[in-house]
C-alpha positions, 0 to 999 in steps of 0.5 A, a space after each residue: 473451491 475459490 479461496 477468498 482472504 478472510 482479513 482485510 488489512 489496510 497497509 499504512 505509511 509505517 509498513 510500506 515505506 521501508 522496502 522489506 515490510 512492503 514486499 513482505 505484506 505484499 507477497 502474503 497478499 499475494 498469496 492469499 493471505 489477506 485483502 490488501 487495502 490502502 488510499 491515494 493519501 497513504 500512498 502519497 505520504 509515504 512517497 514523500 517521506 521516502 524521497 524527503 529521506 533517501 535523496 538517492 532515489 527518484 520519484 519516478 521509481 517510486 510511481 512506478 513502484 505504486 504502478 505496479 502496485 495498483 495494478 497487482 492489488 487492483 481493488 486495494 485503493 480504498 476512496 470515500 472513507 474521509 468522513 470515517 477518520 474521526 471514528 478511528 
């Protein structure tokens, strides 16, 4: 039998910025657990909050992190969903 998640979980800035939360939610994910699901606007603040925060790190780093990211998850990154904002 295929195994499909039940839930779909959209990671927002507060859970992918800090690092630990980020692989955590990813690794369930990855197991299974549930459908991970962000946008481009998500994935651009929390980069830009990162790097306005830890000057230590490049921003080439963090691309590569979203890189692989979109290439684990290739059907995470939610489009059209604007209009929706409003009702949220």
């Amino acid at each position: 039998m295929i195994h499909s998640p039940r839930y779909t979980v959209v990671l927002d800035v507060c859970v992918l910025y800090p690092a630990p939360i980020r692989d955590i939610l990813l690794s369930l994910a990855a197991e299974g657990l549930f459908k991970a699901k962000w946008s481009d606007m998500i994935q651009v603040e929390w980069l830009r909050n990162l790097l306005k925060n830890r000057t230590d790190l490049k921003k080439e780093q963090l691309n590569q992190t979203v890189n692989t990211m979109n290439l684990a998850f290739p059907d995470a990154n939610v489009e059209n969903f604007k209009e929706l904002i409003p009702s949220l």
